[in-house]
C-alpha positions in Angstrom: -46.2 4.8 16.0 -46.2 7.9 14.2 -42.6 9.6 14.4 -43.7 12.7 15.6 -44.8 10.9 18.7 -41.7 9.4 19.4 -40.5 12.9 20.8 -42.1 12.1 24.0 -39.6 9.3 24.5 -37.0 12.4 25.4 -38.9 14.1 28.0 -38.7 10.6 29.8 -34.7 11.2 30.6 -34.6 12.9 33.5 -36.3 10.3 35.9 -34.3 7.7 34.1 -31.2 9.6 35.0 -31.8 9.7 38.9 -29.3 6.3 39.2 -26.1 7.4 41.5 -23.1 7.0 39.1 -20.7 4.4 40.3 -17.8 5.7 41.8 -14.5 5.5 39.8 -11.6 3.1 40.5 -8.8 1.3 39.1 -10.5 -0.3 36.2 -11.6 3.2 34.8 -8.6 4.7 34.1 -7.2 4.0 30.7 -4.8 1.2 30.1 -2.0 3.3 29.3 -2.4 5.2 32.8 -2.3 2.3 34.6 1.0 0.8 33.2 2.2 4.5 33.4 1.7 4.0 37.6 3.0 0.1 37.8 5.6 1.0 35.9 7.0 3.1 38.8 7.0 0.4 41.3 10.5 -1.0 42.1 11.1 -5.1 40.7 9.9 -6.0 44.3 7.3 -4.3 44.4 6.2 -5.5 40.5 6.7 -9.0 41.8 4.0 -8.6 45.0 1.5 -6.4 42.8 1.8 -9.3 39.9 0.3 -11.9 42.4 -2.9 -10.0 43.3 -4.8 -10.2 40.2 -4.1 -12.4 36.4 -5.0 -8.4 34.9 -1.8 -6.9 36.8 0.1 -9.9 36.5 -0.5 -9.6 32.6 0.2 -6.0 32.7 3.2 -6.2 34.1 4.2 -9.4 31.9 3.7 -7.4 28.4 5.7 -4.4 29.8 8.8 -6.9 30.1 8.3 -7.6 26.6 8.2 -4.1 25.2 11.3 -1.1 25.9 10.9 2.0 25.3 14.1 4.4 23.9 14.1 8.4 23.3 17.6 8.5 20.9 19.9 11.8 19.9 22.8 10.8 19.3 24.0 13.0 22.2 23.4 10.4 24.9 26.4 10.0 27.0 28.1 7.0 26.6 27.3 5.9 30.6 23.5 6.3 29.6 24.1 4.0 26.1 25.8 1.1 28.3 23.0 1.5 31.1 20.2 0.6 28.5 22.3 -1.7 26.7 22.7 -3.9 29.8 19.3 -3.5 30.5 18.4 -4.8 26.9 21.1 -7.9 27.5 19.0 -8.7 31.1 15.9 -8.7 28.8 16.9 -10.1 25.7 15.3 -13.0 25.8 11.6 -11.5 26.9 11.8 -8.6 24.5 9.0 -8.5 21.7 8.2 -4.9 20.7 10.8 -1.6 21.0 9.2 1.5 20.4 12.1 4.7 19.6 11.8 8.3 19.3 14.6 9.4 16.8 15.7 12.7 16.4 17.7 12.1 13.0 20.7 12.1 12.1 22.5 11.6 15.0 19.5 8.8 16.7 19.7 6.0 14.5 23.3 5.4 14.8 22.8 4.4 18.8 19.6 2.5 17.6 21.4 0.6 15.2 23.6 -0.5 18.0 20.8 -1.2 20.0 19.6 -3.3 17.4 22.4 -5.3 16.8 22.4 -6.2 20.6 18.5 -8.0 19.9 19.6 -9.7 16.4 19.3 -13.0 17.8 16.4 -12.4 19.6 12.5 -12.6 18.9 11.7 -9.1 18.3 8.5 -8.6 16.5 7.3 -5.1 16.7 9.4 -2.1 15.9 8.1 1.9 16.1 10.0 4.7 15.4 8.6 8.0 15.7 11.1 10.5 13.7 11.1 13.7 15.3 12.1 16.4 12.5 13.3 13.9 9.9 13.9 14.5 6.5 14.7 11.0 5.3 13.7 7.5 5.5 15.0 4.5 7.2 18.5 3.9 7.3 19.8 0.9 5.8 21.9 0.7 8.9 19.4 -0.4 11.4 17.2 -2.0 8.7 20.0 -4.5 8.5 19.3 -5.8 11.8 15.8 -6.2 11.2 15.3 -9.4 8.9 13.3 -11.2 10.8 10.7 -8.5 12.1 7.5 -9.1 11.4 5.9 -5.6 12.3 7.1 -2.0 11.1 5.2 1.0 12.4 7.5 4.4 11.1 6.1 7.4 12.0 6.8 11.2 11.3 9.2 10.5 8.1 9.0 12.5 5.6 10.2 9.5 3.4 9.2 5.9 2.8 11.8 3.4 3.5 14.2 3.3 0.7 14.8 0.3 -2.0 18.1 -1.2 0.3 16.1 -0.9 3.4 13.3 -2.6 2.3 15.6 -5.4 0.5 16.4 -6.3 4.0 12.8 -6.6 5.4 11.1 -9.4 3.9 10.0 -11.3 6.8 7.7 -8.3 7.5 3.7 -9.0 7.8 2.6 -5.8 8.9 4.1 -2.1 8.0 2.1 0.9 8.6 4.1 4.4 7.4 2.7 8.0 8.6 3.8 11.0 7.7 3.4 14.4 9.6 0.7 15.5 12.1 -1.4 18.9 12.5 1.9 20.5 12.5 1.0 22.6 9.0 3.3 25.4 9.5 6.2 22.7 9.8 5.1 20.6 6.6 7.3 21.0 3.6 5.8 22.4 0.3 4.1 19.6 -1.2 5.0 16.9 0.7 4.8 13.2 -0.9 4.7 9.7 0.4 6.7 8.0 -2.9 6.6 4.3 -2.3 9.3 2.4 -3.7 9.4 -0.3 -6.4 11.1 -2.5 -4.2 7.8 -2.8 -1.7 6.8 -5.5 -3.6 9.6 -8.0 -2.5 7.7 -7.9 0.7 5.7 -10.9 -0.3 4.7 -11.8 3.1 3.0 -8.5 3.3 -0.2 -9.0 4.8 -1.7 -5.5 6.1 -0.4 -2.2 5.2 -1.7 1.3 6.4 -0.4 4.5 5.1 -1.1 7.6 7.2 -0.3 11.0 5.0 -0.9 14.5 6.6 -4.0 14.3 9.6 -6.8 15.4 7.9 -8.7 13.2 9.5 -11.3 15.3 11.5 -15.0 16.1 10.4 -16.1 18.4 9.7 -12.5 19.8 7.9 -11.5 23.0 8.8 -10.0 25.1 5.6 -6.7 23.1 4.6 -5.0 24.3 1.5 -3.9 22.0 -0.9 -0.2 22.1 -0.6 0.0 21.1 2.9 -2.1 18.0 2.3 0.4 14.7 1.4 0.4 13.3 -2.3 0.6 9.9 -2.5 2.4 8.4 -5.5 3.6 5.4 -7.1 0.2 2.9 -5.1 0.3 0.5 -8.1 3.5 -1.4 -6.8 0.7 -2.5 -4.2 -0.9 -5.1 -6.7 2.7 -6.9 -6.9 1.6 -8.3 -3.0 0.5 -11.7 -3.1 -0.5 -11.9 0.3 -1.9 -8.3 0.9 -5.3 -8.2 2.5 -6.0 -5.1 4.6 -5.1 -2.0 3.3 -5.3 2.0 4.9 -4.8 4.9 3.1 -6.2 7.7 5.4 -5.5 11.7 5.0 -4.0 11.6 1.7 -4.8 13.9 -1.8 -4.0 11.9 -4.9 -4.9 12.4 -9.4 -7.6 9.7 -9.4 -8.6 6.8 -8.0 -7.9 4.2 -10.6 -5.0 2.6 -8.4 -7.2 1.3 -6.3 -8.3 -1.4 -9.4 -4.7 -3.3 -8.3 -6.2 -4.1 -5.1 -7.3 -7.7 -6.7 -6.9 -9.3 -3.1 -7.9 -7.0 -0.8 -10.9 -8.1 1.7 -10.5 -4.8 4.1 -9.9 -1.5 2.5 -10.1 2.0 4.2 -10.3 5.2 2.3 -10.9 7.5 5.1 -10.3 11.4 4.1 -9.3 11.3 0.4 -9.4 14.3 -1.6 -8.9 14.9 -5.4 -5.5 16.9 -7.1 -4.9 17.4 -10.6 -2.2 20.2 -12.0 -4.9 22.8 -12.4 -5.8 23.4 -9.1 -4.2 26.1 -7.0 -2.2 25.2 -4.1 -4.4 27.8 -1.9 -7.6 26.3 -2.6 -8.6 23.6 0.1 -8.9 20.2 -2.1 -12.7 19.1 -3.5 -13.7 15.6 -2.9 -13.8 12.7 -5.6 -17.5 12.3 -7.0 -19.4 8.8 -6.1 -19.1 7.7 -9.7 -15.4 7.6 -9.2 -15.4 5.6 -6.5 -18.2 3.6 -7.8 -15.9 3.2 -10.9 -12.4 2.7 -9.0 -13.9 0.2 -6.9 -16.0 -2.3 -9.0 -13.2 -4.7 -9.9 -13.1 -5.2 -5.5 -15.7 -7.6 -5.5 -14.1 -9.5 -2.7 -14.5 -7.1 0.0 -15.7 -7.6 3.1 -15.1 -4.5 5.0 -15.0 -1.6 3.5 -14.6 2.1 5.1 -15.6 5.1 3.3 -15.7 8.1 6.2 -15.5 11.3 5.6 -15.3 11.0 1.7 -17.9 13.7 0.9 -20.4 10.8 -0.5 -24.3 12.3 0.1 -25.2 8.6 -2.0 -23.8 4.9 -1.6 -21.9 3.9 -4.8 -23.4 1.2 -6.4 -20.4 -1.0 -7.0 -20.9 -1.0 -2.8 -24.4 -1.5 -3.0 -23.0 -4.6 -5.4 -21.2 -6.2 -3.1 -22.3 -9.6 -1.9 -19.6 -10.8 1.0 -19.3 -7.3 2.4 -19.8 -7.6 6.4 -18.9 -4.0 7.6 -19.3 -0.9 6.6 -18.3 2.7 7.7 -20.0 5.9 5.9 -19.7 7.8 8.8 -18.5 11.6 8.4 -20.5 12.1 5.1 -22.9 13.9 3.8 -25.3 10.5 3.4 -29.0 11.0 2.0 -29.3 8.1 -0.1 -28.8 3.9 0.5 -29.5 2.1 -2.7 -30.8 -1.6 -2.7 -28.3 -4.2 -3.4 -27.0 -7.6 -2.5 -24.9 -5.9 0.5 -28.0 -5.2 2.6 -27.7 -9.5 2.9 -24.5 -9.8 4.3 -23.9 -6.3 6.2 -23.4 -7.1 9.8 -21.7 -3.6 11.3 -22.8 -0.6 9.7 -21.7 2.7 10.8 -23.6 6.0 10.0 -22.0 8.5 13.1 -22.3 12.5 12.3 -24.7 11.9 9.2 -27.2 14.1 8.4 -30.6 13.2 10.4 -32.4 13.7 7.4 -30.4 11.0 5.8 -30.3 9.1 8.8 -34.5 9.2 8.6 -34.2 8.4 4.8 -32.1 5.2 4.7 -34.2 3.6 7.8 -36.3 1.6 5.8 -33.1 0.1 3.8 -31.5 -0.5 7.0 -34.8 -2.8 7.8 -33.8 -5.0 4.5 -30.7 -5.9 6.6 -31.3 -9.3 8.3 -27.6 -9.9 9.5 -27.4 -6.4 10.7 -26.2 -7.0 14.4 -23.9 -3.9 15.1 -24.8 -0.4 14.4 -22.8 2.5 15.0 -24.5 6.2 15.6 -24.5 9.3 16.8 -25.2 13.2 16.2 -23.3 16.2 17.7 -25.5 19.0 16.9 -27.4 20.5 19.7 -29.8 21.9 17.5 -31.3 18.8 16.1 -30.9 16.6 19.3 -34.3 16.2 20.0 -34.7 15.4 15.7 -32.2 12.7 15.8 -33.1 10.9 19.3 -37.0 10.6 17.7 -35.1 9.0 14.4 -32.9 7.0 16.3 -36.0 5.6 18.0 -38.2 4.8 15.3 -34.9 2.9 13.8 -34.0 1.4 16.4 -37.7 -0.4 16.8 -36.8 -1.9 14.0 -34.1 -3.7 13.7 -34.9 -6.7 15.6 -31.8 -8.7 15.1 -29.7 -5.6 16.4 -27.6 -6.4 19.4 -25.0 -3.6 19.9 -25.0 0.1 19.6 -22.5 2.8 19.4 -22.6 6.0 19.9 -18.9 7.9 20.0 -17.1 9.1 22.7 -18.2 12.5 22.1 -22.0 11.8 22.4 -23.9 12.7 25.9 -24.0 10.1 28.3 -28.1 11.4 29.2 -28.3 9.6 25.1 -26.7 6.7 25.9 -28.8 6.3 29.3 -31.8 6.7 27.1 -31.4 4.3 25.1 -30.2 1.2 27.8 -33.8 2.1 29.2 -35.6 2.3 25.7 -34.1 -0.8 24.6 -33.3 -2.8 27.4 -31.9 -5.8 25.1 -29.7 -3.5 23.2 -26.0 -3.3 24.3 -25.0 0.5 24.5 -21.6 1.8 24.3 -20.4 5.2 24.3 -17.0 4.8 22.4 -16.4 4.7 18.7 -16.2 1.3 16.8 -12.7 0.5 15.8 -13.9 -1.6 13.0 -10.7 -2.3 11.9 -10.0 -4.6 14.8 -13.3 -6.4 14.2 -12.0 -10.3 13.7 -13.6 -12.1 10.5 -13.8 -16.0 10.7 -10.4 -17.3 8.6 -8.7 -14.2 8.7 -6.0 -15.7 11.1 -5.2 -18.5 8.9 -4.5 -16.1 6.0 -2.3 -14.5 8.1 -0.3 -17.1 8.7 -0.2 -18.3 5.7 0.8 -15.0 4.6 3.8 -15.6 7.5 4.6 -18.5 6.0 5.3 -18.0 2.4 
C-alpha cells in the first residue's frame, strides 16, 4: 500500500471512538494514592481492609516495612520518643526508611534513629537533603554496615571517604543532586566522587542524577548551572558493577566511559560537552556521534543501552556493532539515520519517542531487519504533523510481524492509542512510557547475588 494512502486510516477514528469509557474506580488511581488513603485507617480498621483482597492485604504489608521521617533537629523531645517507640514496635518488620533532612541539625536525630534499627534488617535507606551543603555524615553512616540500598538525594556532595569506608555491604547507591531549582544552584556545582567508592566491591548498580536537565526539548540552560561530574574513573575499580546511570550531567569528554569494562546496562540520558573555553552563559552543545562512537567501542558487552536526548541525528556505529545488545533507547534525538549492523539481530525493545517523523519514515526499513524486535516504543507530540506520523506509524507498524507491544507515552492522545488497538488488533497498546530500566534480562538476578555475595 502506497504511504500516502495510509492517511485514510485516520479519518476512521471517530466511529472507533464511539465505545463508553469505563468508569473509574479503585484500581485507577495511582499506587501511591491508594496507600496515601489506607494509610489513614486506624490498626483495626487496617486489619478488616487487609482480609478483603491479597492487593490490599499486600499494600498494607509493605507499608509496615517501610517508615517515613521529616527531621530538623528542632523536634521536641516528646515527638523523638513517640517515633522511637514506634520504630522499637516495628523493628523487626522494618525494611526501607525514607528521611527528609534539613542539615545540620537532622541527621543528629537520624543517627539516633539509626542506631535504634542496627540490629535489624534494614535494606533501603533515602534521604532527601533539603538545603544541604555537605554529604553524609559519618555519624549515621556508621549505623549503616549492613545496608544494601543507598538512595541520597538533594546533596550537594557525594558521600565522603569515612562514610563510605563504612558502607561496603551496599549493592545499590543512586546519588542526585539538585532539581529545577536554578536560581538556588551554587556556581558551578560538581558531583566529585571519592577514591574510596571503589571499596564498595559489592557494588552492583549505580545511578548518578546531576542537575534535571532531563526534559526534551531543553529549554535555554546556561552552562554554570548544569552539574560537572568529576573523578568517573574510580568506577572501573568495581568488580561487580553492572548497571550504570549518569543522567543530566556536563562533563570534558567522554573517555571515562572506556572503564566501564563490565557494564551490561548503561544510560547516558542528557549529557552535554564542557571544556575551559566555553562561557558559563552559553547553554552547553552536545558531544558529536563520533565521540560516543569512540567512547563506547571498548563496551562490547552491552546489552541495554540508553542514549535519549543526546543530540545524535545518526546511530554510532560502535552501537550499530554491538552483537548482545537487547534494548535500546534513542528517544529525544534528532534521529535520521540507522546504520546496518549486528544489533539489528539481537534488539528486542527499541525506543524512538519524539523523533523526527522523517527519521521515523527513514529507519523503517532497518527496523524490518529486526527479527527479535518484540517491543517498540513511539510517539510524536506535534500537532502539526499528527496526521504525518499516524500514516508512518502505520506503514511500520505492518511490518513488523514479530511485534507484540507498543508504547506510546503518557503524553500521547488517547484517540492514537484507540487507533491503533483497532488497526492492530494483535498488538498490545499502552499509553505510558517504557521504563526500560526495569526491563528483567535472563541471569541478571544471579549476578546480583553473586555481586551480594562477594
Amino acid at each position: 500500500m502506497p504511504l500516502q494512502g495510509l492517511f485514510t486510516l485516520t479519518a476512521v477514528r471517530q466511529h472507533r471512538m464511539a465505545a463508553p469509557a469505563q468508569r473509574p474506580g479503585w484500581q485507577s488511581l495511582p499506587e501511591e494514592l491508594q496507600v496515601a488513603i489506607l494509610l489513614r485507617l486506624n490498626p483495626a480498621e487496617r486489619r478488616e481492609v487487609a482480609s478483603v483482597c491479597r492487593h490490599w492485604e499486600q499494600v498494607l504489608r509493605a507499608q509496615q516495612q517501610r517508615l517515613w521521617a521529616h527531621l530538623t533537629g528542632e523536634e521536641e523531645l516528646e515527638d523523638v520518643a513517640a517515633l522511637l517507640s514506634g520504630v522499637a514496635r516495628r523493628s523487626t518488620q522494618l525494611r526501607e526508611l525514607r528521611a527528609e533532612i534539613e542539615e545540620p541539625e537532622g541527621w543528629a536525630p537520624l543517627a539516633l534513629l539509626l542506631s535504634r534499627l542496627e540490629s535489624t534488617a534494614l535494606q533501603r535507606l533515602h534521604v532527601y537533603g533539603k538545603s544541604c551543603t555537605g554529604g553524609l555524615p559519618t555519624c549515621v553512616a556508621h549505623h549503616l554496615r549492613g545496608l544494601r540500598h543507598l538512595h541520597l538525594d538533594g546533596l550537594v556532595k557525594a558521600p565522603p571517604d569515612s562514610s563510605l569506608y563504612e558502607l561496603t555491604a551496599l549493592t545499590s547507591l543512586k546519588l542526585c543532586g539538585f532539581g529545577n531549582e536554578l536560581d538556588e544552584a551554587p556556581w558551578r556545582p560538581m558531583m566529585d566522587l571519592p577514591e574510596s567508592l571503589a571499596e564498595l566491591r559489592r557494588l552492583h548498580r549505580i545511578s548518578l542524577h546531576g542537575s534535571d536537565r532531563t526534559s526534551a526539548p531543553l529549554p535555554y540552560t546556561p552552562l554554570r548551572h548544569w552539574m560537572r561530574l568529576h573523578n568517573a574513573d574510580v568506577l572501573g575499580e568495581l568488580p561487580a558493577l553492572a548497571c550504570a546511570e549518569f543522567i543530566g550531567f556536563v562533563v570534558q569528554d567522554l573517555d571515562w566511559l572506556q572503564v566501564l569494562h563490565a557494564v551490561t546496562r548503561l544510560s547516558l540520558f542528557t549529557l552535554r560537552h564542557s571544556s575551559p573555553e566555553l562561557d558559563d552563559d552559553i547553554d552547553p552543545p552536545h558531544f558529536n556521534v563520533q565521540s560516543f562512537s569512540t567512547a563506547l567501542q571498548p563496551l562490547t558487552q552491552l546489552r541495554q543501552l540508553d542514549l535519549q536526548n543526546c543530540g545524535l541525528a545518526e546511530l554510532p556505529a560502535s552501537v550499530a556493532a554491538l552483537s548482545s545488545l537487547r534494548v535500546l533507547n534513542l528517544s529525544y534525538n534528532p534521529l535520521e539515520i540507522l546504520p546496518s549492523g549486528p544489533y539489528q539481530r539481537s534488539v528486542e525493545v527499541l525506543q524512538l519517542n519524539y523523533i523526527p517523523v522523517s527519521g521515523l519514515r527513514r529507519v523503517a526499513s532497518v527496523l524490518q531487519g529486526m527479527p527479535q524486535l518484540a517491543v517498540l516504543g513511539s510517539d510524536h507530540k506535534y500537532t502539526a504533523e499528527a496526521q504525518l506520523y499516524d500514516a508512518v506509524l502505520a506503514f511500520l507498524l505492518a511490518r513488523l510481524p514479530a511485534l507484540r507491544k507498543l508504547h506510546l507515552s503518557q503524553y500521547g492522545t488517547e484517540a492514537r492509542a484507540e487507533w491503533v488497538r483497532a488497526s492492530f488488533p494483535a498488538l498490545e497498546v499502552r499509553r505510558e512510557q517504557l521504563r526500560t530500566e526495569e526491563l528483567p534480562f535472563e541471569g541478571e538476578e544471579e549476578e546480583a547475588a553473586q555481586a551480594e555475595g562477594m
